[in-house]
C-alpha positions as CSV (number, residue, x, y, z in Angstrom):
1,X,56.4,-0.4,-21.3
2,X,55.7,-3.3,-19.4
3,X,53.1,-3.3,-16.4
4,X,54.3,-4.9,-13.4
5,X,54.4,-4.8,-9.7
6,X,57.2,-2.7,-9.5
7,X,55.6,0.0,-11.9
8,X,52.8,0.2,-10.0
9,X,54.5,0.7,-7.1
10,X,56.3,3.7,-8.3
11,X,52.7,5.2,-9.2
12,X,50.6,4.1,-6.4
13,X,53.5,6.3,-4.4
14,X,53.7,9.2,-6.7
15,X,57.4,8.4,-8.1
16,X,56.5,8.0,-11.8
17,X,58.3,10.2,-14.6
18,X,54.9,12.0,-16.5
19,X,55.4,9.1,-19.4
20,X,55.2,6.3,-16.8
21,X,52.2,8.1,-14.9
22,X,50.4,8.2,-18.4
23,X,51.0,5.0,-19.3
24,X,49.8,3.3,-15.9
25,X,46.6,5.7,-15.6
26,X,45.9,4.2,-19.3
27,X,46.6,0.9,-18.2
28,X,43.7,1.4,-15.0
29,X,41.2,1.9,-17.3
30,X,41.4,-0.9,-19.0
31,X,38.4,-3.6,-18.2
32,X,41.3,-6.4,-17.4
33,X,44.0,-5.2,-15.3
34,X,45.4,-8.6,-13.9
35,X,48.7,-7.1,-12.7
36,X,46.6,-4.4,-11.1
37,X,44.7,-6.9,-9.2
38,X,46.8,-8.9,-8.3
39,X,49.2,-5.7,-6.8
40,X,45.7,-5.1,-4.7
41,X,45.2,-7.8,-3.6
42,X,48.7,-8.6,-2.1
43,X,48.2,-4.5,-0.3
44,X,45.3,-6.2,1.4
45,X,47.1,-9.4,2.6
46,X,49.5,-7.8,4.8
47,X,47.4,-6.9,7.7
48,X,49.1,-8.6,10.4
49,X,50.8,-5.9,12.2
50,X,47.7,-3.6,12.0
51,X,46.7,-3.4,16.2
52,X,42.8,-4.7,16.5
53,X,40.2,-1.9,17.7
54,X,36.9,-2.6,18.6
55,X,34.3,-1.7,16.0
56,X,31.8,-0.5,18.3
57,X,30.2,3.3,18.5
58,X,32.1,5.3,21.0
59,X,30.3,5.4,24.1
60,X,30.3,7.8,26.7
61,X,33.0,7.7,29.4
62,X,32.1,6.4,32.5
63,X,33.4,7.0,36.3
64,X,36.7,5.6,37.3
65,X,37.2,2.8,40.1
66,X,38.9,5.9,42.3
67,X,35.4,7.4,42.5
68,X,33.2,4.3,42.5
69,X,35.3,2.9,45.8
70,X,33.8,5.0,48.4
71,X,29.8,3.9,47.3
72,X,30.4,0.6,47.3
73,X,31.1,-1.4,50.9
74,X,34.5,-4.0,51.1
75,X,33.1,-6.8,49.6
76,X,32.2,-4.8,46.5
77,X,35.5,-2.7,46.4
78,X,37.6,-6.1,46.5
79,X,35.2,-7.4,43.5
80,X,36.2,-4.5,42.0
81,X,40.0,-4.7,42.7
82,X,39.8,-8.2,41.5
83,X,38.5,-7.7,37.9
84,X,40.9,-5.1,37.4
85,X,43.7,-7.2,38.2
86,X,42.3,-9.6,36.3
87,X,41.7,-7.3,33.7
88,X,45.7,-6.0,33.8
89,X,46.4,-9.5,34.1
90,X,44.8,-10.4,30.2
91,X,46.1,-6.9,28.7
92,X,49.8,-8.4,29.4
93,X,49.3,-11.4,27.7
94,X,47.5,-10.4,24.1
95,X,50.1,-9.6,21.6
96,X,51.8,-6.4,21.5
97,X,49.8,-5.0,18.1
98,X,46.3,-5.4,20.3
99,X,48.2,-3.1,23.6
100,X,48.8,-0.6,20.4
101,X,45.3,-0.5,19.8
102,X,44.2,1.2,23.2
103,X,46.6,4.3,21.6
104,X,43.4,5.5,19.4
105,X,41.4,8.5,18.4
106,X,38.4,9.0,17.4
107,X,36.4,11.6,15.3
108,X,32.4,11.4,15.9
109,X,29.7,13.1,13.8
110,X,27.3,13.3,16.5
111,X,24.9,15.8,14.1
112,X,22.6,15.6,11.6
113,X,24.8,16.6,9.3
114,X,27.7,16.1,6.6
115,X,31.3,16.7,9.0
116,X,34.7,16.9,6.6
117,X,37.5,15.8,8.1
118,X,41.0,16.6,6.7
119,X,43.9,13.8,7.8
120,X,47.5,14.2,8.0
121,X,48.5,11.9,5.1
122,X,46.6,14.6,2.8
123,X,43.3,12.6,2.5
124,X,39.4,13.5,3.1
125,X,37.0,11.6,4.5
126,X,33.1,12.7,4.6
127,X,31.3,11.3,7.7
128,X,27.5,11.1,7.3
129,X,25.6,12.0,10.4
130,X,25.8,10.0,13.6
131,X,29.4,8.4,11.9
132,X,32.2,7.9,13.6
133,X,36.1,6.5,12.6
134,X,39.0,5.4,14.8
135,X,42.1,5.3,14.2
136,X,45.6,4.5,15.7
137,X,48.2,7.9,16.5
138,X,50.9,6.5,14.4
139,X,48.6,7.1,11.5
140,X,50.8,8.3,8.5
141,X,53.8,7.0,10.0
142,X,53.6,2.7,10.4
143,X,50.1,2.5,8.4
144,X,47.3,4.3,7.3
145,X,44.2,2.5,8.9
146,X,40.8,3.8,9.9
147,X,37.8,1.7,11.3
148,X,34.3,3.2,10.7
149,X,31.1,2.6,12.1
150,X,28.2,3.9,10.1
151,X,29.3,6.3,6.6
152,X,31.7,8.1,4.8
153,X,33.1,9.4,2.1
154,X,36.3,8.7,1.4
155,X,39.0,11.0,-0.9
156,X,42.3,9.2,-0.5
157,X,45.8,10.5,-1.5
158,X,48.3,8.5,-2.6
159,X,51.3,7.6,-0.3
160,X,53.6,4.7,0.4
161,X,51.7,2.8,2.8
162,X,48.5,1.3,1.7
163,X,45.1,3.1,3.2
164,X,42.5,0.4,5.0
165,X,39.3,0.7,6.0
166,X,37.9,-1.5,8.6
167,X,34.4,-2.7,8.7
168,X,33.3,-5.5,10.9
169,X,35.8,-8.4,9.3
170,X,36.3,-6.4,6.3
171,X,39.3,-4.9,5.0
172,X,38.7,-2.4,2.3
173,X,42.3,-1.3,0.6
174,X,43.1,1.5,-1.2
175,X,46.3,3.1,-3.0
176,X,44.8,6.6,-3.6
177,X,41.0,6.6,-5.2
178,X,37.6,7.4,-4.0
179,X,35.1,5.6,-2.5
180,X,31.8,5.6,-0.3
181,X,31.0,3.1,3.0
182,X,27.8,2.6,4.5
183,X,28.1,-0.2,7.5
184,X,23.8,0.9,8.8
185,X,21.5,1.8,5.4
186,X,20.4,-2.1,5.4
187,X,17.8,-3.6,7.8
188,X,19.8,-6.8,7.1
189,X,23.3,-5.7,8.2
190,X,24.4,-5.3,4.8
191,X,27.8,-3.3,4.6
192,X,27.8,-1.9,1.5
193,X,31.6,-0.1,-0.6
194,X,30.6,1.7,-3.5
195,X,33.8,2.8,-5.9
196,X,33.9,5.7,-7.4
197,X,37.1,6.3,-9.0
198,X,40.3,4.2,-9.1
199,X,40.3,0.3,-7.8
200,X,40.0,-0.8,-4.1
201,X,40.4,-4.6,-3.1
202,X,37.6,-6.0,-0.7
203,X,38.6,-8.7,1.6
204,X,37.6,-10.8,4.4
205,X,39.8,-10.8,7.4
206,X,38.2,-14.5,9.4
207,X,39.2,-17.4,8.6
208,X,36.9,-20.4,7.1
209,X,35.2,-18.4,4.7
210,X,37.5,-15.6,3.0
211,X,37.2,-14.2,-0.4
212,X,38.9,-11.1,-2.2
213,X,37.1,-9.0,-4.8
214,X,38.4,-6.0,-6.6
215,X,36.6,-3.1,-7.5
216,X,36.4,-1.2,-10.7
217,X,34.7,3.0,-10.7
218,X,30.9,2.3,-10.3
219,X,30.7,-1.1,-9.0
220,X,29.2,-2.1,-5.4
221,X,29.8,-5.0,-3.2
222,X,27.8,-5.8,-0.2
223,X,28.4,-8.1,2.2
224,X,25.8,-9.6,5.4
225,X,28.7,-10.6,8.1
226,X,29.0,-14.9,7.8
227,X,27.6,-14.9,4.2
228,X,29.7,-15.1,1.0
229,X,28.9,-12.1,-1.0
230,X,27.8,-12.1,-4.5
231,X,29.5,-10.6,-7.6
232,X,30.1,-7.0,-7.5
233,X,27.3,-4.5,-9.3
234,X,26.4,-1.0,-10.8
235,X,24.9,0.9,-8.0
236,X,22.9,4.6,-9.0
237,X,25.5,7.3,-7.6
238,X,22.6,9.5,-6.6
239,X,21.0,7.4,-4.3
240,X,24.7,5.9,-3.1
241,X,26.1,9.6,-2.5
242,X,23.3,11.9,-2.5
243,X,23.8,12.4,1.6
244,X,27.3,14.1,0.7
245,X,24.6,17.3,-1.5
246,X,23.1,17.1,1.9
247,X,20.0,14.7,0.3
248,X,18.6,11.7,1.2
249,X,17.6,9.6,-1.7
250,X,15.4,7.3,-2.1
251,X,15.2,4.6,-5.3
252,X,12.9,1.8,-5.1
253,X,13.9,1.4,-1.2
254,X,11.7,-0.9,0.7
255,X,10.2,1.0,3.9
256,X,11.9,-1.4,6.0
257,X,15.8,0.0,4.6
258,X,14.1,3.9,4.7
259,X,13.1,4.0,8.2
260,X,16.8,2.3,8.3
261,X,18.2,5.0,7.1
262,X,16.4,7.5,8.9
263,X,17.2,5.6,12.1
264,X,20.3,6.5,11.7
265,X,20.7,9.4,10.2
266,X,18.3,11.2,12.5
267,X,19.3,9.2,15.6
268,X,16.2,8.0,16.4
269,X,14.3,4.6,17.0
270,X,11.1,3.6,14.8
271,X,9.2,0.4,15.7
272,X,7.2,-1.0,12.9
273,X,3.4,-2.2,14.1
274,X,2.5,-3.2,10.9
275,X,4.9,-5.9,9.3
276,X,2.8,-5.4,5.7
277,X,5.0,-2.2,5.4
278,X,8.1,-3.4,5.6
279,X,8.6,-4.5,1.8
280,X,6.6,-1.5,0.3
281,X,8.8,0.4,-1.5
282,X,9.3,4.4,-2.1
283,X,10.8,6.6,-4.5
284,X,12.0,10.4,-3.8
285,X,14.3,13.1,-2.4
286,X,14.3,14.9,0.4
287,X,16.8,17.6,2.2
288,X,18.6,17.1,4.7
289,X,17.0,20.0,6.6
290,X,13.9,18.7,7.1
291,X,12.3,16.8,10.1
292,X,12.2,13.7,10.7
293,X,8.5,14.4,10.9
294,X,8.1,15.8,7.8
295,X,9.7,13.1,6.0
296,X,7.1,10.4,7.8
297,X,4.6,12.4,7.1
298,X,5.4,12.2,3.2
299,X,6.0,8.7,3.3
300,X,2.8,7.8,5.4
301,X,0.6,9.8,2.6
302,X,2.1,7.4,-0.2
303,X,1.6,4.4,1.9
304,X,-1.4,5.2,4.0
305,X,0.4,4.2,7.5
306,X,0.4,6.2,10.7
307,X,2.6,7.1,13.0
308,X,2.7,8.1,16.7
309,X,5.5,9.0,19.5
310,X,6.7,6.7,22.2
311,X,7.1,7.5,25.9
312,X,10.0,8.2,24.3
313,X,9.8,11.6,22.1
314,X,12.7,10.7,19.7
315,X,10.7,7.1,19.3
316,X,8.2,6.6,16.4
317,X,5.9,3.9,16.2
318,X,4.4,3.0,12.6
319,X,0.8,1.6,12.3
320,X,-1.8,0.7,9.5
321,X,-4.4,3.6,9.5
């Protein structure tokens, strides 16, 4: 039976016969899957009529003008009137996909620990701590696309329209497979998609310096924002996906990505005194239960550093002993 575009199409939607579904899940496994990739890849083109939404964490709502009017004296209250005209005035013009985009929700993990979230098109996504995704109300109905800011797990079920994940200016498209996101483990910015199972086409959404990659189960790409990324690679599973068993793991990581990672994951601020540190590395596991303090602790024994609290008691500063 021949492989092409319209065969994959029936099976990416769930409209094989059993024979067809065998012979296309033999066909994935296959090192070379041209027809395959090139079926990704044109998935991942068509992202025009997604709306734009802002990847930024979600921040805490503010007061609205109707309140802050009686502080402020005239001059400040016409100020005020004035940007939002002017603000009303810009929302008319953009294009009618970027309006769309204000029509959002958002799920936060604001713990220190794994949240599952079950979507409407059947899927599951596993946000890390501090993790948070947006995504438009039509969801499941015109498209199927999420933004994330920071991890998560994703198990995708296989529907007609295409599932996207938005980091930064990458576009990370899916047919129904599994994969993990981290956009915050780097010190350097590095956005890293892991695949697990299936294939998933990486792309680059700016213009001047695009590129496509696909993905095949085990492989990693990671990308620093402006800088063309390298070929794909075998990452180690346990260190990628230990924070899903409720672990972080630690493989060779310099200090400078740990105390990245525990940034995050605890939502806390270290500041490094002693630059020496930054490219020692450590090796180890630790649960998900314990303290931030605990974990400095360990990691201050193996590298003879000390550490301290800031004015701040959720800031830690790190120092040479």
């Amino acid at each position: 039976m021949e492989i092409n575009a319209q065969l994959l199409d029936k099976y990416f939607k769930g409209l094989c016969t059993d024979e067809e579904a065998a012979i296309v899940a033999a066909y994935l496994e296959r090192d070379v899957t041209p027809e395959a990739d090139e079926y990704f890849l044109q998935a991942s083109e068509d992202v025009s009529d997604v709306p734009v939404v802002p990847m930024t964490a979600p921040q805490k709502k503010g007061k609205s003008v109707s309140h802050l009017l009686p502080v402020f004296g005239a001059a400040a209250a016409l100020l005020i009137l004035l940007s939002v005209l002017s603000w009303l005035w810009t929302t008319q013009r953009r294009e009618k996909g970027v309006k769309m985009a204000l029509l959002t929700d958002t799920i936060v993990n604001n713990t220190n620990t794994v949240r599952l979230v079950h979507m409407t098109d059947g899927s599951n996504i596993w946000l890390n701590a501090n993790s948070s995704i947006v995504y438009n109300r039509q969801y499941n109905g015109v498209n199927r696309d999420i933004w994330l800011q920071g991890e998560a797990y994703f198990d995708v079920s296989k529907q007609v329209a295409p599932f996207r994940v938005h980091t930064a200016s990458l576009v990370t498209t899916v047919l129904g497979t599994s994969f993990n996101i981290s956009t915050d483990n780097r010190a350097n910015g590095a956005i890293q998609i892991s695949l697990v199972t299936g294939k998933v086409a990486v792309s680059h959404m700016l213009k001047g310096n695009p590129f496509r990659h696909i993905l095949k189960p085990g492989e990693m790409i990671e990308y620093i924002e402006g800088v063309q990324p390298g070929e794909p690679h075998a990452f180690n599973s346990n260190v990628v996906l230990g924070w899903k068993n409720y672990k972080l793991v630690f493989d060779k990581t310099t200090l400078e990505d740990a105390f990245t990672m525990l940034e995050n994951r605890y939502n806390c601020k270290i500041t490094i005194k002693e630059k020496k540190l930054l490219k020692k590395e450590i090796s180890g596991v630790f649960n998900s239960t314990q303290s931030i303090k605990s974990i400095l602790k360990t990691l201050s024994y193996v590298h003879r550093f000390s550490y301290e609290c800031g004015a701040d008691t959720n800031h830690y500063i790190i120092k040479r002993k």
